[in-house]
PDBQT receptor file of N, H, CA, C and O in Angstrom, charges set to zero:
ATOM      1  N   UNK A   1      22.794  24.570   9.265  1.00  0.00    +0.000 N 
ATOM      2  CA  UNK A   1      22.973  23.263   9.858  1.00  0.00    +0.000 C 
ATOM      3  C   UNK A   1      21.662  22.485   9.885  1.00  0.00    +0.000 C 
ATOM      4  O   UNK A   1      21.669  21.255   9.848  1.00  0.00    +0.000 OA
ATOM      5  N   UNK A   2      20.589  23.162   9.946  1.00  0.00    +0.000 N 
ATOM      6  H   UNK A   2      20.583  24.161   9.975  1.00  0.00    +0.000 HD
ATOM      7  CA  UNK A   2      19.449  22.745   9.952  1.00  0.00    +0.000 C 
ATOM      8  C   UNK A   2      18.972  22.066   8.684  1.00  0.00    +0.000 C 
ATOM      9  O   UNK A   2      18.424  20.971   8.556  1.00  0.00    +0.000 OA
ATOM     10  N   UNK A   3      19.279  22.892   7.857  1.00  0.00    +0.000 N 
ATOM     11  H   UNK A   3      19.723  23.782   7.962  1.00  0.00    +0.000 HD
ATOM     12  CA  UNK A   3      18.910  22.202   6.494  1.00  0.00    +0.000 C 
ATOM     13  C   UNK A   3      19.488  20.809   6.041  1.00  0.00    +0.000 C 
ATOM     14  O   UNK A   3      18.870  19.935   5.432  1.00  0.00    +0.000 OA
ATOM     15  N   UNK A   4      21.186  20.770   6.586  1.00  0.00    +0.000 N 
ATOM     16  H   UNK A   4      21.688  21.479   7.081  1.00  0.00    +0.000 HD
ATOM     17  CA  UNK A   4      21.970  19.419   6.177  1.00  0.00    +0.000 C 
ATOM     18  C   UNK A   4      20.987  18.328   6.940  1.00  0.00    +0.000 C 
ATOM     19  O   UNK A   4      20.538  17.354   6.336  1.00  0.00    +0.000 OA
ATOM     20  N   UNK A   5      20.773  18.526   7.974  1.00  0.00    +0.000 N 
ATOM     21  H   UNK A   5      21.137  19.317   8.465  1.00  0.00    +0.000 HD
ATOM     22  CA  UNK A   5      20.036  17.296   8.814  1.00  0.00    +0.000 C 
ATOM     23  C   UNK A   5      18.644  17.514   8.169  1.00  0.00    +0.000 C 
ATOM     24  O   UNK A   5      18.031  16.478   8.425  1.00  0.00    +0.000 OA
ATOM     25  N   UNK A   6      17.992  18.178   7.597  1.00  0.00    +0.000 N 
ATOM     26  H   UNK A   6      18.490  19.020   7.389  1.00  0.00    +0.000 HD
ATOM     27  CA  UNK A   6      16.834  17.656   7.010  1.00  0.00    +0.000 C 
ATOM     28  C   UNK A   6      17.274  17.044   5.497  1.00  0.00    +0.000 C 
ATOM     29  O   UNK A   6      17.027  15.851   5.318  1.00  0.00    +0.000 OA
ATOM     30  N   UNK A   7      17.683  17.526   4.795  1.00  0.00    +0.000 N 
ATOM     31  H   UNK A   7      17.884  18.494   4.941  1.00  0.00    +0.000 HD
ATOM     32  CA  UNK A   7      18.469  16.385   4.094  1.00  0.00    +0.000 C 
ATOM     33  C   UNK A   7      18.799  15.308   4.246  1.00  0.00    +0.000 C 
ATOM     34  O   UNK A   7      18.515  14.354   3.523  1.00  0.00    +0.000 OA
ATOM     35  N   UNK A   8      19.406  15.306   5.148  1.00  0.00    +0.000 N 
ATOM     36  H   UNK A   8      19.638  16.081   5.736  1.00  0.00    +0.000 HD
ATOM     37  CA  UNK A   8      20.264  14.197   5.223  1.00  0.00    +0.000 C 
ATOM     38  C   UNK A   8      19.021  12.764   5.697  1.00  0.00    +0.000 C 
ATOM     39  O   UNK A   8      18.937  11.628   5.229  1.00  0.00    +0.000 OA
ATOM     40  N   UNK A   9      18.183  13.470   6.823  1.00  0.00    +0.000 N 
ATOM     41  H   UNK A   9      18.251  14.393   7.204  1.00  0.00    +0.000 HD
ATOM     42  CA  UNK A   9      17.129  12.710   6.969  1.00  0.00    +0.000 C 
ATOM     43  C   UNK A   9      16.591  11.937   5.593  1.00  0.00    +0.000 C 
ATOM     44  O   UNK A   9      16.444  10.715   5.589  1.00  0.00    +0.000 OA
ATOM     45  N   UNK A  10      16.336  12.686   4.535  1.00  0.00    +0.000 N 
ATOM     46  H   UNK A  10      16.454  13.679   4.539  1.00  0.00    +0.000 HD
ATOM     47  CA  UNK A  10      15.438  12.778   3.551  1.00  0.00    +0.000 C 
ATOM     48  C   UNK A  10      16.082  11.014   2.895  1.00  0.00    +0.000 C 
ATOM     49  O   UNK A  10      15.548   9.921   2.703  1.00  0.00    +0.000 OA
ATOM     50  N   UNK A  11      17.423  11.558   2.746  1.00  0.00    +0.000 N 
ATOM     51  H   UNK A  11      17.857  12.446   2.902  1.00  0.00    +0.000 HD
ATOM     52  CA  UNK A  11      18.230  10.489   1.923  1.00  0.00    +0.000 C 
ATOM     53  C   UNK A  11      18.253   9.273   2.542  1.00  0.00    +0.000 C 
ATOM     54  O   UNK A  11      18.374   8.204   1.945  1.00  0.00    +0.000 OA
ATOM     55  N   UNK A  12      18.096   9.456   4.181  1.00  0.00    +0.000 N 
ATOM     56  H   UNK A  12      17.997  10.325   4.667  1.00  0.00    +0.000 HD
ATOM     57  CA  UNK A  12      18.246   8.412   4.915  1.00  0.00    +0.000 C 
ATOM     58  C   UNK A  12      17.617   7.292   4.469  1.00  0.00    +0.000 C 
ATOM     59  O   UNK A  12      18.160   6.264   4.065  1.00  0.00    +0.000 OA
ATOM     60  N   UNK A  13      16.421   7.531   4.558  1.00  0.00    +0.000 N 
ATOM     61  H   UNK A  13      15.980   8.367   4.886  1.00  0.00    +0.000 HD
ATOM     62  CA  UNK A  13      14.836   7.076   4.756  1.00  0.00    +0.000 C 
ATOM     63  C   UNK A  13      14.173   6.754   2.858  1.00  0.00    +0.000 C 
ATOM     64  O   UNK A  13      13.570   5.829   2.315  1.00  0.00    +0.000 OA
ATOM     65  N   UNK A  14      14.491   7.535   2.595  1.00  0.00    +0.000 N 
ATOM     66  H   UNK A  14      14.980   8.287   3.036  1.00  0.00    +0.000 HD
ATOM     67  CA  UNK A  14      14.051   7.344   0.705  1.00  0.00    +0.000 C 
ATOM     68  C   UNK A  14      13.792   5.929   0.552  1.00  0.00    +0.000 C 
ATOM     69  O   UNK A  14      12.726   5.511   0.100  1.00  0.00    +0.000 OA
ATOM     70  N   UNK A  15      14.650   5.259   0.882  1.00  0.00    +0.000 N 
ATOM     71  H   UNK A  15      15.516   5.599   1.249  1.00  0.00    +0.000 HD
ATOM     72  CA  UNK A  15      14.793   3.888   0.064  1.00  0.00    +0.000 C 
ATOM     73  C   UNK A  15      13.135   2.783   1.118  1.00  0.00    +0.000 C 
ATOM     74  O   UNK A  15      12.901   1.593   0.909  1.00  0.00    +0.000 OA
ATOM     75  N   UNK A  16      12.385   3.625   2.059  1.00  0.00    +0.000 N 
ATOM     76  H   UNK A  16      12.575   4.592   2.229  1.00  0.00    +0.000 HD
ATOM     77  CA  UNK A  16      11.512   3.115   2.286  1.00  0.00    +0.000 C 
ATOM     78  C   UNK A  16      10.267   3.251   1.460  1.00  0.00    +0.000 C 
ATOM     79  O   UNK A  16       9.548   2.279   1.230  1.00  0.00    +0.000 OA
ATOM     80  N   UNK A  17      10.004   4.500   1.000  1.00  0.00    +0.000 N 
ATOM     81  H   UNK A  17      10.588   5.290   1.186  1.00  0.00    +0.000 HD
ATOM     82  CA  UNK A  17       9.159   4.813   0.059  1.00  0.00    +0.000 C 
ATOM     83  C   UNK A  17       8.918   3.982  -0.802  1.00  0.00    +0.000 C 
ATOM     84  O   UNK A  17       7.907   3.280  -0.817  1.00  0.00    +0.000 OA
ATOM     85  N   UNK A  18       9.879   3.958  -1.678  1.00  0.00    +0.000 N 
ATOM     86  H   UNK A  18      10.701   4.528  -1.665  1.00  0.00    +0.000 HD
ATOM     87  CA  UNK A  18      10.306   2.781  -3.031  1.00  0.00    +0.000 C 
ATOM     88  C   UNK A  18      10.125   1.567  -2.367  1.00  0.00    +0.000 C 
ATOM     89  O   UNK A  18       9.560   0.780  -3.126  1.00  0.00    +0.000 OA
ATOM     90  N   UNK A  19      10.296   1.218  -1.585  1.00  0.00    +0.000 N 
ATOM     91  H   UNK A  19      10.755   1.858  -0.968  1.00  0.00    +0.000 HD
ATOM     92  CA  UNK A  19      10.175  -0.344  -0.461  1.00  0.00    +0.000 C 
ATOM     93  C   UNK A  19       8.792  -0.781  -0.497  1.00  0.00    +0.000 C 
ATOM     94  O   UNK A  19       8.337  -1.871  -0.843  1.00  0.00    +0.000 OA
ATOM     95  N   UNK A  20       7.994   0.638   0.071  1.00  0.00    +0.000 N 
ATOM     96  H   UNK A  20       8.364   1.524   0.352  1.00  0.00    +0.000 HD
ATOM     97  CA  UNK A  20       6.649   0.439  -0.096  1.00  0.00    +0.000 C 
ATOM     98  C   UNK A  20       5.525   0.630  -0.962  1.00  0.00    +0.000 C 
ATOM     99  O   UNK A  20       4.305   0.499  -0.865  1.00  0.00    +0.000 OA
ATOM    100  N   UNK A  21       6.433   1.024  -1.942  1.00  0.00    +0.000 N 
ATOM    101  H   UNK A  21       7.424   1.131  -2.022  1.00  0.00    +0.000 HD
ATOM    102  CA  UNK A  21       5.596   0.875  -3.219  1.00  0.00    +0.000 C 
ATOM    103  C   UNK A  21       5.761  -0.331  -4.140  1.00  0.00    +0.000 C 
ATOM    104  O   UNK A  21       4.806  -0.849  -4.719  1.00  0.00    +0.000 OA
ATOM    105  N   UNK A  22       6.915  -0.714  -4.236  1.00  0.00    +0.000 N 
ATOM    106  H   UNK A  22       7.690  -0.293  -3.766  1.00  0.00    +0.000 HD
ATOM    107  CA  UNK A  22       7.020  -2.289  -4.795  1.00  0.00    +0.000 C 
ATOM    108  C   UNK A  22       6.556  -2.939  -4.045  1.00  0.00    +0.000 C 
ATOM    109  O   UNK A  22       5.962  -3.834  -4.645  1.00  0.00    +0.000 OA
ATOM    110  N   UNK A  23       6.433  -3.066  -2.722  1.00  0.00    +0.000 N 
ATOM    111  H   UNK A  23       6.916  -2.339  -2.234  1.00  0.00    +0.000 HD
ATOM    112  CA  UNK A  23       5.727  -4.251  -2.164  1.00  0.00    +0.000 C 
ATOM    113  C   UNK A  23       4.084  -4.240  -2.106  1.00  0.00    +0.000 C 
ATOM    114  O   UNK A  23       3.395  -5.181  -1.714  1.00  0.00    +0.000 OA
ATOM    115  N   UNK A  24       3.656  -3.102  -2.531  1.00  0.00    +0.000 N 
ATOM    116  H   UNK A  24       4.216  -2.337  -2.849  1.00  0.00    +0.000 HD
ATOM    117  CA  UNK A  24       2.389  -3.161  -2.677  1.00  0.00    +0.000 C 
ATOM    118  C   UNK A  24       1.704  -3.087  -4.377  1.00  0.00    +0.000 C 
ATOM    119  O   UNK A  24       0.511  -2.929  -4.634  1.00  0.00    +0.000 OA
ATOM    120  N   UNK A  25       2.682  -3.228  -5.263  1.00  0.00    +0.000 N 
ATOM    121  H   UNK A  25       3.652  -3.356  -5.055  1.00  0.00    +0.000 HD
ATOM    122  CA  UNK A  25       2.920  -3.540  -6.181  1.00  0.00    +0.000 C 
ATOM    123  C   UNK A  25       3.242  -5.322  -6.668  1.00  0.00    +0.000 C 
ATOM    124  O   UNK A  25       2.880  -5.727  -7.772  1.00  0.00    +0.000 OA
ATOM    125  N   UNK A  26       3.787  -6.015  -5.899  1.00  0.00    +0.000 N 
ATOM    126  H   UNK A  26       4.081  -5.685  -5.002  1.00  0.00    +0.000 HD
ATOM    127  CA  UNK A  26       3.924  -6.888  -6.053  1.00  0.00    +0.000 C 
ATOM    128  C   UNK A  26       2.791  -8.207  -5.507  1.00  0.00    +0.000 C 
ATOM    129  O   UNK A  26       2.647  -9.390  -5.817  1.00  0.00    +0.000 OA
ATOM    130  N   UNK A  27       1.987  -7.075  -4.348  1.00  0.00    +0.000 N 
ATOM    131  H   UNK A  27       2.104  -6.115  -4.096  1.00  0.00    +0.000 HD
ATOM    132  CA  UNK A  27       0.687  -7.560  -3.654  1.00  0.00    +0.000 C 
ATOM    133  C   UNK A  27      -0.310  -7.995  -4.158  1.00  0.00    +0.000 C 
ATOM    134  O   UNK A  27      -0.998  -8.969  -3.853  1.00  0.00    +0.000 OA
ATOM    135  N   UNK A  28      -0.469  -6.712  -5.548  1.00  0.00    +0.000 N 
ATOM    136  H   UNK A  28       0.089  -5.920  -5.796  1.00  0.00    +0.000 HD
ATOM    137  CA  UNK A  28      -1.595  -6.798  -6.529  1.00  0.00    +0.000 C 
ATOM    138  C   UNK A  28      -0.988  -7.632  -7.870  1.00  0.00    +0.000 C 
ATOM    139  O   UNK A  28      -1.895  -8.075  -8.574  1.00  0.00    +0.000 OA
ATOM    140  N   UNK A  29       0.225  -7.894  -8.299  1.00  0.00    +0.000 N 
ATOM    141  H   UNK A  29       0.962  -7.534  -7.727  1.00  0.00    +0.000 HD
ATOM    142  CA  UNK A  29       0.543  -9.461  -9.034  1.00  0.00    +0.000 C 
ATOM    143  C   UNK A  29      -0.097 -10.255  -8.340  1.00  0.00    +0.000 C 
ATOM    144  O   UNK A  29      -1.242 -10.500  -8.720  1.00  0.00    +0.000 OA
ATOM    145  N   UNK A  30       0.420 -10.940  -7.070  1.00  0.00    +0.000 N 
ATOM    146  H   UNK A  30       1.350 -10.741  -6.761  1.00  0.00    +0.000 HD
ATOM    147  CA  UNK A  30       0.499 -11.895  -6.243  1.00  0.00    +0.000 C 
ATOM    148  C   UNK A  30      -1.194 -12.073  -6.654  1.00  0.00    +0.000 C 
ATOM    149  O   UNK A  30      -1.530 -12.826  -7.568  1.00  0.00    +0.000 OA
ATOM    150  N   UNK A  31      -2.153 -11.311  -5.886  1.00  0.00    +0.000 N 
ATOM    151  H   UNK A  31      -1.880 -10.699  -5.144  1.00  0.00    +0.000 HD
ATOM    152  CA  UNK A  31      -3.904 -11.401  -5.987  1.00  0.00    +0.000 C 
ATOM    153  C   UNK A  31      -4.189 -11.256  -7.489  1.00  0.00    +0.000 C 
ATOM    154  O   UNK A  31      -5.399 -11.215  -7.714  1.00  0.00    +0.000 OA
ATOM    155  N   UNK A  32      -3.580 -11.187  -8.341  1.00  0.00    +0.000 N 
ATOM    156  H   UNK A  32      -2.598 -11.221  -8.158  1.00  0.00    +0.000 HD
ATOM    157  CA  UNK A  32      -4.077 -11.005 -10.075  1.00  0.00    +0.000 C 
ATOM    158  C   UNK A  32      -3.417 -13.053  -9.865  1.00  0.00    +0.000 C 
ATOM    159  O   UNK A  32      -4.305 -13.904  -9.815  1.00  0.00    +0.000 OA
ATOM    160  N   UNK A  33      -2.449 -13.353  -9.806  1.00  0.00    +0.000 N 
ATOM    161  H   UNK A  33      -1.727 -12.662  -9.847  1.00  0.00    +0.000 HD
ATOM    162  CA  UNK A  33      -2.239 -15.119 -10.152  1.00  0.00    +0.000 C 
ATOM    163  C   UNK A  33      -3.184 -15.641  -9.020  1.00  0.00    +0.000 C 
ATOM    164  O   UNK A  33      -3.590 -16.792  -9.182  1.00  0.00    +0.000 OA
ATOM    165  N   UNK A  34      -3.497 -15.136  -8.170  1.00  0.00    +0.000 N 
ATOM    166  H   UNK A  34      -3.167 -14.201  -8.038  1.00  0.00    +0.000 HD
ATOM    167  CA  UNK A  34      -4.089 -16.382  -7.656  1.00  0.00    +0.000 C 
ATOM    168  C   UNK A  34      -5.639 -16.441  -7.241  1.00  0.00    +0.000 C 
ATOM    169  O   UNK A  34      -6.321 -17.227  -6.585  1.00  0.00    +0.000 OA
ATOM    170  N   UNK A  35      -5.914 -15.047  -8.042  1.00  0.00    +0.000 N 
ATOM    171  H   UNK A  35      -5.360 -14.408  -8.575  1.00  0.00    +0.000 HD
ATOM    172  CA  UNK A  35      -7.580 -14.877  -7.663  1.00  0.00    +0.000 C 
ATOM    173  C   UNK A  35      -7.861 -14.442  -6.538  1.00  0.00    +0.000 C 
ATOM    174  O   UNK A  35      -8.469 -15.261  -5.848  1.00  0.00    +0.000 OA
ATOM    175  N   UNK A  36      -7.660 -13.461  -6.064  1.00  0.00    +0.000 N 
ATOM    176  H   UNK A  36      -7.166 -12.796  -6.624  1.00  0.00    +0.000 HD
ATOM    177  CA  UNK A  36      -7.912 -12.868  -4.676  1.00  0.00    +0.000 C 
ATOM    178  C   UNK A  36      -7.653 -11.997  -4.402  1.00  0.00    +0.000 C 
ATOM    179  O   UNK A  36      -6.932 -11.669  -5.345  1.00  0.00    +0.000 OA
ATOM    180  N   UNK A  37      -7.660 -10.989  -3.567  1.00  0.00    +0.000 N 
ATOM    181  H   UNK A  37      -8.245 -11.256  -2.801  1.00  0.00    +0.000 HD
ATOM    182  CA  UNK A  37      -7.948  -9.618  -3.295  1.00  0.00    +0.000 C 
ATOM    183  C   UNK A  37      -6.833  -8.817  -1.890  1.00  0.00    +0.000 C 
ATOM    184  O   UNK A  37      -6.394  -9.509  -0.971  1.00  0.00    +0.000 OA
ATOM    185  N   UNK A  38      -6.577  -7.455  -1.996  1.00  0.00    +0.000 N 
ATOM    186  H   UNK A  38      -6.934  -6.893  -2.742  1.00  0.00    +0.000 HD
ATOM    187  CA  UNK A  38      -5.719  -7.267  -1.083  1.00  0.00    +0.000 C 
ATOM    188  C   UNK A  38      -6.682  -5.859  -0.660  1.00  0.00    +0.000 C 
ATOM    189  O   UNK A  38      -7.535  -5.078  -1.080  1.00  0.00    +0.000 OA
ATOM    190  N   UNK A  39      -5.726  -6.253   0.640  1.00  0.00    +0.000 N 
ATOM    191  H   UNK A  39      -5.033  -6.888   0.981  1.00  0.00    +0.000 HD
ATOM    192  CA  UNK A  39      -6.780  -4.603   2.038  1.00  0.00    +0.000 C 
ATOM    193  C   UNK A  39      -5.656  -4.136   2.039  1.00  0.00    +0.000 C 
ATOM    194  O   UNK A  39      -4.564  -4.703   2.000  1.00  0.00    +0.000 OA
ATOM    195  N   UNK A  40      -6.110  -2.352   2.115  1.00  0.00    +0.000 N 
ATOM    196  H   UNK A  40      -6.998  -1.892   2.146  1.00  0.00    +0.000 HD
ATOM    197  CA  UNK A  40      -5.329  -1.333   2.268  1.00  0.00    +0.000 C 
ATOM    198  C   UNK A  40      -6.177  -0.524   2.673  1.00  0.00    +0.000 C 
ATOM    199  O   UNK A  40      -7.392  -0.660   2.530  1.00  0.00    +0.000 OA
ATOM    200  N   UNK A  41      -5.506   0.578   3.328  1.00  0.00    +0.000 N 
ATOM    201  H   UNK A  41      -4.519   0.688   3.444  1.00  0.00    +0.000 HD
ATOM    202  CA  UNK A  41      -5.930   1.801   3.838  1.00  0.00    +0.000 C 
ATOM    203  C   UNK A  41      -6.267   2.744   2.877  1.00  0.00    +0.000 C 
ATOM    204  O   UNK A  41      -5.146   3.006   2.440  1.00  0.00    +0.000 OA
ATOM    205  N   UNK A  42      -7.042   3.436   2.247  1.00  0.00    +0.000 N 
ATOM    206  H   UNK A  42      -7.953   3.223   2.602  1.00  0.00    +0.000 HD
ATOM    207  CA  UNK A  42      -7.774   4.534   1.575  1.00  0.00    +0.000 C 
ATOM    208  C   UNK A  42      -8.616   5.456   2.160  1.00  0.00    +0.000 C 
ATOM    209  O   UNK A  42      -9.793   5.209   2.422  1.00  0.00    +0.000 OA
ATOM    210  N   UNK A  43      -7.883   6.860   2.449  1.00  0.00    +0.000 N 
ATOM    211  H   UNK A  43      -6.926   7.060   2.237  1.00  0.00    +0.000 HD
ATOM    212  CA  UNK A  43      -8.702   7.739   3.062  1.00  0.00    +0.000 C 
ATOM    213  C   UNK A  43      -9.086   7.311   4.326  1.00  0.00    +0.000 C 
ATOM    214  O   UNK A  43     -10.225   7.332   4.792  1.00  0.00    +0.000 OA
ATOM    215  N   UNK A  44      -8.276   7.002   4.741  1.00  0.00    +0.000 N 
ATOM    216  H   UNK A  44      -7.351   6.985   4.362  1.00  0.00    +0.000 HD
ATOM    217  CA  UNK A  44      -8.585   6.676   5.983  1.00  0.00    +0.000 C 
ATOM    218  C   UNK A  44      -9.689   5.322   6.548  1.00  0.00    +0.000 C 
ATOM    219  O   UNK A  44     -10.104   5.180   7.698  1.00  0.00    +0.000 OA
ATOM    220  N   UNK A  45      -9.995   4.396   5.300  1.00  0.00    +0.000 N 
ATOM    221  H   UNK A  45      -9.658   4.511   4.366  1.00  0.00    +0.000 HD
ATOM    222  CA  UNK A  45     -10.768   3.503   5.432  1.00  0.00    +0.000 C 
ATOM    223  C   UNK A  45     -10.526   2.379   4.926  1.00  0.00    +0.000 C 
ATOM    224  O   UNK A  45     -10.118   2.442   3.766  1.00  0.00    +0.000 OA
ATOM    225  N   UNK A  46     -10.681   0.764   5.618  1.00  0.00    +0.000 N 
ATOM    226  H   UNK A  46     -11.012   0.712   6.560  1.00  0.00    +0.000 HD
ATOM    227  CA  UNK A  46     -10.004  -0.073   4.681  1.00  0.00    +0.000 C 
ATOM    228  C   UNK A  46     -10.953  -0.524   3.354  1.00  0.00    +0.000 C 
ATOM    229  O   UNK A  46     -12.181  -0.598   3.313  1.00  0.00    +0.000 OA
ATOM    230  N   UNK A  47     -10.132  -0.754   2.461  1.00  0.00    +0.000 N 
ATOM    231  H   UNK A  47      -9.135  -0.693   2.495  1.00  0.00    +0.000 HD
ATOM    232  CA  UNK A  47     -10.460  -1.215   1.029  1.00  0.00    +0.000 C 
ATOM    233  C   UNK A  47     -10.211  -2.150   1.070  1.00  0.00    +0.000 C 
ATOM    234  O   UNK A  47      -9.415  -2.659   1.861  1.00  0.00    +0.000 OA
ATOM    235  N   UNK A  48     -10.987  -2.816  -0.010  1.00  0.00    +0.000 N 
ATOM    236  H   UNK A  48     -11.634  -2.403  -0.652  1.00  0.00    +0.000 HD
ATOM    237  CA  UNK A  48     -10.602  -4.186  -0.863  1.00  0.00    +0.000 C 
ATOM    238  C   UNK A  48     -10.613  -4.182  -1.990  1.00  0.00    +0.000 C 
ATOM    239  O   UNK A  48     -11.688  -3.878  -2.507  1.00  0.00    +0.000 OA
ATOM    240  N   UNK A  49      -9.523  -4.491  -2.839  1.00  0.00    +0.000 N 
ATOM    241  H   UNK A  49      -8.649  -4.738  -2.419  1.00  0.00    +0.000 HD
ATOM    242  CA  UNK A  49      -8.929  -4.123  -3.882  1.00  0.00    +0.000 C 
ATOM    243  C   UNK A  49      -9.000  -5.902  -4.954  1.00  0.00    +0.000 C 
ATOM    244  O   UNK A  49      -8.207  -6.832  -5.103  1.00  0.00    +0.000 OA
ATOM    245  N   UNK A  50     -10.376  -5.597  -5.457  1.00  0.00    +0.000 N 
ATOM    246  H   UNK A  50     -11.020  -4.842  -5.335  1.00  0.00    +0.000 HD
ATOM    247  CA  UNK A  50      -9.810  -7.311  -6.359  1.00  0.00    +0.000 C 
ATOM    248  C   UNK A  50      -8.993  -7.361  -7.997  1.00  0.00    +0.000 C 
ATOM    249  O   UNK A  50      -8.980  -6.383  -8.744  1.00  0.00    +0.000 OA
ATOM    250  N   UNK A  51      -8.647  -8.076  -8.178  1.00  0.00    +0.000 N 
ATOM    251  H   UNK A  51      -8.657  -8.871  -7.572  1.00  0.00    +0.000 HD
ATOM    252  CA  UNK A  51      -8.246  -8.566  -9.598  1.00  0.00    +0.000 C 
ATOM    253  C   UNK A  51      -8.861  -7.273 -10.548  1.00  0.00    +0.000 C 
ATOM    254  O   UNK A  51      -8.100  -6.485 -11.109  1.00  0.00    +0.000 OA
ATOM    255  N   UNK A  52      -9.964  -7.202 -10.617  1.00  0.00    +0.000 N 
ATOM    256  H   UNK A  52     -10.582  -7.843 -10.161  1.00  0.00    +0.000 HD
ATOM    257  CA  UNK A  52     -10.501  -6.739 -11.972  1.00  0.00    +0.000 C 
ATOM    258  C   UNK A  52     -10.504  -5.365 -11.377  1.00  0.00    +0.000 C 
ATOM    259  O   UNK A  52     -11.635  -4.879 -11.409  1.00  0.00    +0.000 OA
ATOM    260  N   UNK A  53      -9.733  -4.700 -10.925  1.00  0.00    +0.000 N 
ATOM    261  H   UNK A  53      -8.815  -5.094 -10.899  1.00  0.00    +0.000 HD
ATOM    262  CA  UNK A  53      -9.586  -3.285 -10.527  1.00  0.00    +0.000 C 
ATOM    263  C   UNK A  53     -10.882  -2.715  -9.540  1.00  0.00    +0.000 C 
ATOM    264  O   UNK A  53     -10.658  -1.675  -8.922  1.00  0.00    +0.000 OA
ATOM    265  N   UNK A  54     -12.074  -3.293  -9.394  1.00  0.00    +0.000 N 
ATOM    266  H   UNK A  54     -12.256  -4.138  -9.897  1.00  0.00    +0.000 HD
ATOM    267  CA  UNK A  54     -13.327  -3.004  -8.399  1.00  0.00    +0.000 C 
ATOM    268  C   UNK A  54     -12.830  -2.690  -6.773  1.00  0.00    +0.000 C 
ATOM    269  O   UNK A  54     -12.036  -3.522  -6.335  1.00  0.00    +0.000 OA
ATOM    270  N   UNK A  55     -13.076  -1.985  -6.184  1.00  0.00    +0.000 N 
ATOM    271  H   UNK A  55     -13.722  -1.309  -6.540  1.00  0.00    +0.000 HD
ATOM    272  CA  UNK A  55     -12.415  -1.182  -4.808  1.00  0.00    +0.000 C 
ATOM    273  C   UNK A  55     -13.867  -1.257  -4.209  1.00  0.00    +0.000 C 
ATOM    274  O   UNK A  55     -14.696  -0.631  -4.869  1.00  0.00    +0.000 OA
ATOM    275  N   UNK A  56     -14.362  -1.927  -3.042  1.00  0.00    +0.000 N 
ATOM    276  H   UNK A  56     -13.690  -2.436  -2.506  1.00  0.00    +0.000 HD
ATOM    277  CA  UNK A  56     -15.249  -1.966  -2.198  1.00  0.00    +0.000 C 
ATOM    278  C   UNK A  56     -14.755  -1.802  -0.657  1.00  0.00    +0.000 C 
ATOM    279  O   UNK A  56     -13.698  -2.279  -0.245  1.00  0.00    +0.000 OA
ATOM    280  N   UNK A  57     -15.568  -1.142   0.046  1.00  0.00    +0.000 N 
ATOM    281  H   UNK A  57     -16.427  -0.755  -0.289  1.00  0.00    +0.000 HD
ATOM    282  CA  UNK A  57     -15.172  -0.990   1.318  1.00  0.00    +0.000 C 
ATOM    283  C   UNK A  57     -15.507  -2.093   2.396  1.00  0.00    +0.000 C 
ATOM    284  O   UNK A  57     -16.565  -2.703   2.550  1.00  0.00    +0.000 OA
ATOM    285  N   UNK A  58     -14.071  -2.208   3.251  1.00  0.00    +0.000 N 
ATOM    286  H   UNK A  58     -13.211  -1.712   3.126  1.00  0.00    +0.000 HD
ATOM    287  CA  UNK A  58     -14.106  -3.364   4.212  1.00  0.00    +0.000 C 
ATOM    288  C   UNK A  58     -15.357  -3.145   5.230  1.00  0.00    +0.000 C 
ATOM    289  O   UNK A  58     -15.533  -1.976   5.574  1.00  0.00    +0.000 OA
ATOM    290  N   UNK A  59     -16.019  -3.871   5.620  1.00  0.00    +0.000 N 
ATOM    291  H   UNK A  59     -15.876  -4.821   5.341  1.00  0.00    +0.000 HD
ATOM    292  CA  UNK A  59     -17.516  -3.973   6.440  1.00  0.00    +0.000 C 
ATOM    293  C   UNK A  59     -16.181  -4.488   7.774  1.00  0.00    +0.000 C 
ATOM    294  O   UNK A  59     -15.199  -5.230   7.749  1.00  0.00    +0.000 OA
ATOM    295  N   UNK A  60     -16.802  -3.668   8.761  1.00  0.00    +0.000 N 
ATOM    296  H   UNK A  60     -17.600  -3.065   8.782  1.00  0.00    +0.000 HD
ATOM    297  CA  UNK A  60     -15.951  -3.447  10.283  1.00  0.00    +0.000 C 
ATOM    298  C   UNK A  60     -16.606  -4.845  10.988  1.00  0.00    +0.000 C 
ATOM    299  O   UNK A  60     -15.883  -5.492  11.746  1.00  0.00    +0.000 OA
ATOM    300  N   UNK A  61     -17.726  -5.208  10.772  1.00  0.00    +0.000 N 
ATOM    301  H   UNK A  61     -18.314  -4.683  10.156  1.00  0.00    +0.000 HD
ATOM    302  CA  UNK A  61     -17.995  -6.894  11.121  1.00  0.00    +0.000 C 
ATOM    303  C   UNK A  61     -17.224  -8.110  11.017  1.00  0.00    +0.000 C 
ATOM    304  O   UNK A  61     -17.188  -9.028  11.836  1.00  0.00    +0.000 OA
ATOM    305  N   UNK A  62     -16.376  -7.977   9.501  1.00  0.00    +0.000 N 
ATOM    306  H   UNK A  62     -16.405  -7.231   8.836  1.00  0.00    +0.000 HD
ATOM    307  CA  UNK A  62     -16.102  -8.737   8.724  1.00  0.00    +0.000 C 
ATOM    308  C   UNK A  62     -16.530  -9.020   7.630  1.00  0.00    +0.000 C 
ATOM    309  O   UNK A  62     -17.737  -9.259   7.665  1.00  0.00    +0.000 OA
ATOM    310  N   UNK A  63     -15.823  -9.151   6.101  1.00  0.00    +0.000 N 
ATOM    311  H   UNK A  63     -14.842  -8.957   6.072  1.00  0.00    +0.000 HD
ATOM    312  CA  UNK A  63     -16.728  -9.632   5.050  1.00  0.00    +0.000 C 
ATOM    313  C   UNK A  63     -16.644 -10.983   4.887  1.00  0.00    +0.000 C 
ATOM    314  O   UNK A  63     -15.792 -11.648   5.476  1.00  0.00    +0.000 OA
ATOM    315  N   UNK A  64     -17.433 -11.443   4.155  1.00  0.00    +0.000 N 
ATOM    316  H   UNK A  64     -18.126 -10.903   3.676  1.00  0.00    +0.000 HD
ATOM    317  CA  UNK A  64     -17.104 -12.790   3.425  1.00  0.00    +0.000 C 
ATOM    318  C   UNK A  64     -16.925 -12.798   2.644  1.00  0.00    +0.000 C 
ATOM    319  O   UNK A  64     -16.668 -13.861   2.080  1.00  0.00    +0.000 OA
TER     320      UNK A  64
């Protein structure tokens, strides 16, 4: 019985995965047309992710 409900969980929920991979897929189109850059979490640290594939780390001050 245990196993059906972890299953069943599994199937529940799937369609978020895929949710959140196209939308962070569609993040980095969006910043490739319009020249600009997207933050995400990496290792536990935020990134900035520009156009030309370069990954620099977010400064906890703020960048410019």
């Amino acid at each position: 019985m245990i196993e059906e409900q972890n299953s069943q969980t599994k199937r529940k929920y799937a369609w978020v995965d895929k949710w959140a991979k196209m939308t962070g897929e569609r993040a980095r189109i969006d910043a490739k047309a319009n020249n600009t850059y997207i933050i995400y979490e990496k290792d536990g640290h935020l990134v900035k992710e520009f156009p030309d594939g370069q990954i620099v780390p977010l400064n906890k001050e703020g960048d410019n």
